[in-house]
Structures are given as structure tokens and as C-alpha cells.
C-alpha positions in Angstrom: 24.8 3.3 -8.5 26.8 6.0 -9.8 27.5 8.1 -6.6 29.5 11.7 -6.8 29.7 13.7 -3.9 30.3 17.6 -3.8 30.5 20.6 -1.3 28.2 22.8 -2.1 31.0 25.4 -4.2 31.7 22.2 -6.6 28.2 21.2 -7.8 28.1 22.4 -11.4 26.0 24.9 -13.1 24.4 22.2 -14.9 23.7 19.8 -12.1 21.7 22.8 -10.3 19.7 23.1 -13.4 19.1 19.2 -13.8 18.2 19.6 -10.3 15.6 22.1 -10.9 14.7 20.1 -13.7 13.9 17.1 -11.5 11.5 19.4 -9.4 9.7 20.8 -12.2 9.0 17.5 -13.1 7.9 15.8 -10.1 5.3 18.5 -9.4 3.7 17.5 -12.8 4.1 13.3 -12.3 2.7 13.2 -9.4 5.2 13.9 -6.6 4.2 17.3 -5.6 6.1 17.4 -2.1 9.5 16.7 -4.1 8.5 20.4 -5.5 9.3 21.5 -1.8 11.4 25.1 -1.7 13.4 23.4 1.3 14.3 20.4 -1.0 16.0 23.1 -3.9 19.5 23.5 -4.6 19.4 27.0 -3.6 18.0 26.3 0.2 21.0 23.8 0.2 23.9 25.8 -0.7 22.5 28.8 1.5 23.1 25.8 4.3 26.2 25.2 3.2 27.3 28.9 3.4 26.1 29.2 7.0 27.3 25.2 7.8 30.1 23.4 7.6 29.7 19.7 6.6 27.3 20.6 3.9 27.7 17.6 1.3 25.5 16.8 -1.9 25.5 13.2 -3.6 24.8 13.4 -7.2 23.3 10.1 -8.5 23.5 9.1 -12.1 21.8 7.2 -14.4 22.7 6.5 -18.5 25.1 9.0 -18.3 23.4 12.1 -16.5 21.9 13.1 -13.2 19.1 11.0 -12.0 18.8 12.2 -8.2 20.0 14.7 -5.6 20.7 14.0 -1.7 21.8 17.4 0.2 23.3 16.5 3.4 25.4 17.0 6.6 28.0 14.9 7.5 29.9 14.8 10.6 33.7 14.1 11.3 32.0 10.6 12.6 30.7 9.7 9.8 26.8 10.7 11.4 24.6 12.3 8.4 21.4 14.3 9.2 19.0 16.0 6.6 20.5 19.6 5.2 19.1 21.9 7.7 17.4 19.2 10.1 16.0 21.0 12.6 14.5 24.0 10.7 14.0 22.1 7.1 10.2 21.1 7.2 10.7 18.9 3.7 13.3 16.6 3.2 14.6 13.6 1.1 16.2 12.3 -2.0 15.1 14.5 -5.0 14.7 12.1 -7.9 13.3 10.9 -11.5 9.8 9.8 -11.6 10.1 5.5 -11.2 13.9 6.2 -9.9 15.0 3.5 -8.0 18.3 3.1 -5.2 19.3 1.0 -2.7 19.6 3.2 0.8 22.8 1.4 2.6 24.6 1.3 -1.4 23.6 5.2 -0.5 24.8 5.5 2.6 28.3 4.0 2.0 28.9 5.8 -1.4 28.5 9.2 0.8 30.9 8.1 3.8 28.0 7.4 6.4 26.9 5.5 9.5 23.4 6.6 9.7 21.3 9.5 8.1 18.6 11.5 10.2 15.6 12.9 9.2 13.2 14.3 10.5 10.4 15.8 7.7 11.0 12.9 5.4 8.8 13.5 2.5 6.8 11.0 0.5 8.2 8.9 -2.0 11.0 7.8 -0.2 10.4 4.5 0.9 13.9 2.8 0.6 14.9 5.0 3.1 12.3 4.3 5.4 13.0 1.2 8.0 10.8 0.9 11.5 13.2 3.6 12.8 10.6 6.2 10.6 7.2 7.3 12.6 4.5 9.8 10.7 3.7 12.9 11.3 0.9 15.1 9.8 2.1 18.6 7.8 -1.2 20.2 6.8 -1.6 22.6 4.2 -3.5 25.3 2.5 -4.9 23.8 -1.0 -5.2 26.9 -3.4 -5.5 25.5 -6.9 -9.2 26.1 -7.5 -8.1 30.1 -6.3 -9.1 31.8 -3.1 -12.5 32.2 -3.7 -13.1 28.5 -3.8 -10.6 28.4 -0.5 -12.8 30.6 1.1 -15.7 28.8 0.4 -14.4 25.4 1.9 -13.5 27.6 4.9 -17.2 28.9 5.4 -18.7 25.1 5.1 -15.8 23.6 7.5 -15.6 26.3 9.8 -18.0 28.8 9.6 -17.8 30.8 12.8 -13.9 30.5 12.5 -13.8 32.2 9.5 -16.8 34.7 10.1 -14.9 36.1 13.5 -11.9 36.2 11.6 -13.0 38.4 8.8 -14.8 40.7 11.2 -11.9 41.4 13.4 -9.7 41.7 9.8 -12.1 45.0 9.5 -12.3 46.0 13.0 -8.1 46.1 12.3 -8.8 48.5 9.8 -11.3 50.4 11.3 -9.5 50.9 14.8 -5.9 50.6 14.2 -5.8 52.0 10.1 -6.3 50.9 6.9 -4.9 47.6 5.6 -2.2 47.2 3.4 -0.9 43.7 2.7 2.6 43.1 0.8 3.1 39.6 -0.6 6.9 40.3 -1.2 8.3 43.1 1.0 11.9 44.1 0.2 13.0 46.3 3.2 15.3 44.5 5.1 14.3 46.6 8.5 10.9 44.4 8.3 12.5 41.4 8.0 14.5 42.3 11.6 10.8 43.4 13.1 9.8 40.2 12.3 13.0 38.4 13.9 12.4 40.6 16.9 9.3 39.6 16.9 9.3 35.7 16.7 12.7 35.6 19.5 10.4 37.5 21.6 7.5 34.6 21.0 9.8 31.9 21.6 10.7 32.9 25.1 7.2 33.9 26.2 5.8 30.8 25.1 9.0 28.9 26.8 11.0 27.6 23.4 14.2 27.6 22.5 15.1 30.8 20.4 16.3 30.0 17.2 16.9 33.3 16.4 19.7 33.0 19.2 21.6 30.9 16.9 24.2 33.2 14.6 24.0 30.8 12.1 20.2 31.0 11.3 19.9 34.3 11.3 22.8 34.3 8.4 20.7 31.7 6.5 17.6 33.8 7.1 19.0 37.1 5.6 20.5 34.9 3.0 17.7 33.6 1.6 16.0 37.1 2.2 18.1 38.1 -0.5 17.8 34.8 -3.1 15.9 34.7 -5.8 15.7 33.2 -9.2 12.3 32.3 -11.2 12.3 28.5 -9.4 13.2 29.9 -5.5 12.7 33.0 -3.4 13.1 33.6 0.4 9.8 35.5 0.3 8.8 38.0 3.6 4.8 38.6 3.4 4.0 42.1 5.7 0.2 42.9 7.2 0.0 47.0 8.0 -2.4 48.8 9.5 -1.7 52.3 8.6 1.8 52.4 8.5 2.4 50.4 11.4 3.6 46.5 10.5 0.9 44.1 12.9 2.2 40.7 11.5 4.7 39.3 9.0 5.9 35.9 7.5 8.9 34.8 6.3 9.0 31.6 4.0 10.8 30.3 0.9 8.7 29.8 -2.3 9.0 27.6 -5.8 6.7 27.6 -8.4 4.1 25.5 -6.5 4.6 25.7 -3.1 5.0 28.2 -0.7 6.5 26.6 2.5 5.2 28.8 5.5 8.1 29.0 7.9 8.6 32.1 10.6 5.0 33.7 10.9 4.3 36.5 13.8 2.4 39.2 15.0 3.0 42.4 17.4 1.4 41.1 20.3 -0.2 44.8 21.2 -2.7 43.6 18.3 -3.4 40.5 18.9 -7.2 40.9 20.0 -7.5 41.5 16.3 -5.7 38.1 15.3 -3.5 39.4 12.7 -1.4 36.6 12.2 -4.8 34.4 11.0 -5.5 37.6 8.8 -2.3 37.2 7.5 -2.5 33.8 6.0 -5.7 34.7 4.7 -3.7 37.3 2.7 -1.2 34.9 1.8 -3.2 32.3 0.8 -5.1 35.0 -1.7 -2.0 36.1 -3.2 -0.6 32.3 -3.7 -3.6 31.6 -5.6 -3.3 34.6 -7.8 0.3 33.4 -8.8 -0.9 29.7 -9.8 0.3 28.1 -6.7 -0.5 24.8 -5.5 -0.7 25.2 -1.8 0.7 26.7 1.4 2.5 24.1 3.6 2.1 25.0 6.9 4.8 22.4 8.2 4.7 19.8 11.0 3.0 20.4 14.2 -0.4 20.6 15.7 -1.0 24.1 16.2 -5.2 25.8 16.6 -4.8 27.9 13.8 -3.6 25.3 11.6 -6.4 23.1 12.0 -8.5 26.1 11.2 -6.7 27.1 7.7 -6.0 23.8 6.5 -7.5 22.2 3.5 -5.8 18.4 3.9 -2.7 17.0 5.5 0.9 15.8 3.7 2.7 13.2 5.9 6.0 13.2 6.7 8.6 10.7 8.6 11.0 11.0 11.7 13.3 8.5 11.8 17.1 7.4 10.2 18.5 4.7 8.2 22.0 3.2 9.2 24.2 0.6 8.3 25.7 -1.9 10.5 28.6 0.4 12.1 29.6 1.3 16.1 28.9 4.6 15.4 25.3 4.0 14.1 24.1 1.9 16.9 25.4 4.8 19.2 23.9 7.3 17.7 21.0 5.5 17.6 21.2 4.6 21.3 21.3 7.9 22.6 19.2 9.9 19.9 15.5 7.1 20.1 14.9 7.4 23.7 14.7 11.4 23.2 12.9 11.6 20.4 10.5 9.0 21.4 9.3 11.3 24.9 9.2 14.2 22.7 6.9 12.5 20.1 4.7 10.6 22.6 4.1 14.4 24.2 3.5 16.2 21.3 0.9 13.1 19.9 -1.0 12.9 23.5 -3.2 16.0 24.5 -3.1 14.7 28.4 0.5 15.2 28.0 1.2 17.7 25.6 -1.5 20.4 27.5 0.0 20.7 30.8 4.0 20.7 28.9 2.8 23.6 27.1 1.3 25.5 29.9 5.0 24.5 32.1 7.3 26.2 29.1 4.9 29.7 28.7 4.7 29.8 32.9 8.8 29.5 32.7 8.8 32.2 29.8 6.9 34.0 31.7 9.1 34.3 35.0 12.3 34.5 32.7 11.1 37.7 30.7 9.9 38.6 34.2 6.0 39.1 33.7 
């Protein structure tokens, strides 16, 4: 293989566009999930301008770009996925039929071991018995949201019957409904942060918003857009008062749902649900695909979803001290988190621990 590796400021103007290219076309050969917003060049180079370590391997092929890797690459020699940990789609962005050999790969870019944890589909040289599956379900809207809604009413018709209902009891009680599928005033978008922090320490999760470097990457993308990416923030109103927002990043086809809340005062009302409802009607009236709604069992979820996308936890590695380390001390972890998160018995009462200790640490 014909391996170049960049930081972010060196890849070319024409290699993002062959990139872009490659995504465009894999949404129309069949490899929709390689049409992922978290698997563009932009979502990359935003990492790279809140991360250091940001590397992207340019594969070529008869003279021009075949394939795109974004990754992170430690002092060590240690690669994860560009923005592992709140990327929900990640991978090798490639030609239809492409072909590569993963530890060729590996050594080219000056690694031990590369992590991932959303692998998406079509990746199979990467993927050794280290890789597990994990369901990402999603919100089909090709056939528009009227014949959405309709699939929701057979599947689940009290779900979406109590849902509409309390959408107009919103309305009727708090004030009328406004939705805006692409708000633009920054002060929302730090509601919404506000919002979600709060949520992850009630519910007894680690605040990402505590992190200075997401919040950069957040207000970043708020601010990119171009016709094949935008960081997109979707605001529910009820009078003039914001109940629930959404941020997410967007490409032509997919709109990858990402930090979704709700003011809690409202949430007899469900707003968040009513959200995605909203969402999901303005996506089909742009010609999306679908709504990903990322990795995880979560109720409401289950409820909106149309099918499930699969993607992979796991890493490849060569032969090297430092891979079998890494390895060592990352697969006991990650196997107890998995086997909690797959196993109701298990996952039910480890839910109810973290909210009771969010609980006593916001002091309610």
C-alpha cells in the first residue's frame, strides 16, 4: 500500500474533497454507514484542533486517494479511533471493493494497536476476535414521515398515541409549539450544555461537558458547515420558553443524533420524545436517510427505532510490548462494562446505584 500520513493542517484541499467524494459514493454503493457525519473530514480536523495526536493516513491507489484513516496516536505508539469515546461511527473510509491489509496499516502509521469502539460495517480486515457487536438503532426516514409515523402506530401504538397527546397537552398548558430544525443562537446551545451536565450527574455519569476539550469541539462544530457537514442544534419551544434541544452533526444522509435533553420542569410532557418526532419530520423533508441514534440500549430508543446498524468494540495490534500491554490492562475493563450493559439482571440495579449516588452528590 501507498501510505501518507498528515496532521490534520497538512491534508490538502483536494484530499478533503476526494474524501467527501468517497462518502458520497459509498452512500449510493451500498455502504451507507461510511456516509457517517462522525467519519468526515471536517469532524476530524475539529478533533484535531481541540487534540493533540490527531493523525490522518491517506491511502492511494493508481495514482490518487483510495481511502481515509483519521486517528490518534500516542507518544507509545497506542492509536485509538479520532474521537473514541464520543465518535459513535468509526473506521476506514474507502472505495467501493477497496482492499488493505490491517497490520501493512498499522505499521505504515507508526502503531502498536488501534482501538475502536463504534467500528462501522465494512471493515472486516480490521476486525480480529478482539471485536464484539453492539446494536446502534436508527430512525429510517426515506419513505418520509408520514410513512415513519405509520410504522410507529402498527409497532407501537399506545407509545406513539401518549406521545402525541402529551405533544398537545405541551402546547395547551405550557404554550404554543415552535420547533427549529437548525437554531443559530449560540445562548441555546449553552442551555442545552447546561442541561445535559446537569443529566449526567443526576443520573450518576461522568460529565463530559466537564472536559474543556469537548466543549471546544462542541462549539466548533456549532459553527461548521459546508453543503456535505453541519454541527446542527434542533430546539423544541413552548411559548418562548426552550423544553428540549439536540445537538448532532449532519451529512447529506444521515443525521447522527448525539447530545439530546430536556428541562426537567417539563418532563411529564416528555419533550425530548417530541423532539425526535420533530426531528425525524424535518430529516425526511430534506431527503435524509435516517437518524442514528448511536450505541446503547436506552427505552426511548427502542420506541423510535425503525431497524438496528451494528457496530464493533474491539482493536487490532501487531505483535509489539506495547500492544500486548495495552491490551492487558484495557480487555478486562471493557469486558465488565460490556457484560453489564448486555445483561438486564446486572445492568438494572448499576443504573439505579449511579442515579442514587447522583442523587446524594447534587444533594436531593
Amino acid at each position: 500500500m501507498d501510505v501518507a500520513v498528515y496532521r490534520p493542517g497538512e491534508l490538502t484541499g483536494a484530499d478533503r474533497s476526494a474524501w467527501t467524494a468517497l462518502q458520497s459514493q459509498a452512500r449510493v454503493l451500498g455502504a451507507p454507514q461510511l456516509a457517517n457525519p462522525f467519519l468526515s473530514p471536517e469532524f476530524a480536523l475539529s478533533v484535531g484542533h481541540c487534540r493533540g495526536g490527531v493523525r490522518i493516513a491517506v491511502l492511494r491507489e493508481d495514482g490518487g486517494p483510495a481511502a481515509f484513516l483519521p486517528f490518534q496516536r500516542s507518544a507509545l505508539g497506542i492509536g485509538r479511533a479520532v474521537g473514541l469515546g464520543v465518535s459513535d461511527a468509526q473506521g476506514l473510509v474507502h472505495r467501493p471493493g477497496f482492499r488493505w491489509d490491517a497490520q501493512e496499516l498499522l505499521r505504515a502509521c507508526g502503531l502498536s494497536v488501534l482501538e475502536f469502539d463504534h467500528l462501522v460495517a465494512s471493515q472486516n480486515p480490521f476486525e480480529s476476535a478482539s471485536f464484539s457487536g453492539h446494536a446502534s438503532p436508527v430512525i429510517d426516514v426515506d419513505q418520509g414521515f408520514e410513512a415513519y409515523l405509520a410504522g410507529l402506530r402498527a409497532r407501537s401504538p399506545k407509545f406513539t398515541r401518549t406521545t402525541l397527546a402529551k405533544e398537545r397537552k405541551l402546547g395547551r398548558d405550557i404554550g404554543p409549539l415552535r420547533y427549529v430544525h437548525d437554531e443559530r443562537d449560540p445562548a441555546a446551545l449553552r442551555t442545552l450544555m447546561g442541561w445535559k451536565s446537569a443529566q449526567y450527574r443526576r443520573t450518576g455519569r461522568s460529565d463530559r461537558f466537564a472536559h474543556p476539550w469537548i466543549v471546544r469541539l462542541v462549539q466548533q462544530l456549532f459553527h461548521t458547515r459546508s453543503p456535505s457537514f453541519a454541527g446542527l442544534l434542533s430546539v423544541l419551544y413552548a411559548g418562548e420558553r426552550p423544553v428540549a434541544a439536540h445537538f448532532g452533526l449532519r451529512s447529506p444522509s444521515v443525521l447522527a443524533c448525539w447530545f439530546p435533553a430536556y428541562d426537567p420542569e417539563f418532563a411529564k410532557f416528555s419533550p425530548g420524545l417530541v423532539l425526535h418526532l420533530r426531528m425525524a419530520q424535518a430529516a425526511a423533508e430534506e431527503s435524509m436517510g435516517y437518524l442514528d441514534l448511536g450505541r446503547g440500549a436506552k427505552d426511548y430508543k427502542d420506541s423510535l427505532k425503525t431497524r438496528e446498524l451494528m457496530v464493533s468494540e474491539g482493536w487490532v495490534m501487531r505483535r509489539h510490548p506495547v500492544a500486548l500491554g495495552h491490551r492487558a490492562r484495557r480487555a478486562p475493563v471493557r469486558a465488565l462494562r460490556n457484560a453489564v450493559l448486555a445483561r438486564p439482571e446486572l445492568f438494572a440495579p448499576a443504573d439505579r446505584l449511579l442515579k442514587r449516588m447522583g442523587r446524594i452528590r447534587s444533594g436531593r
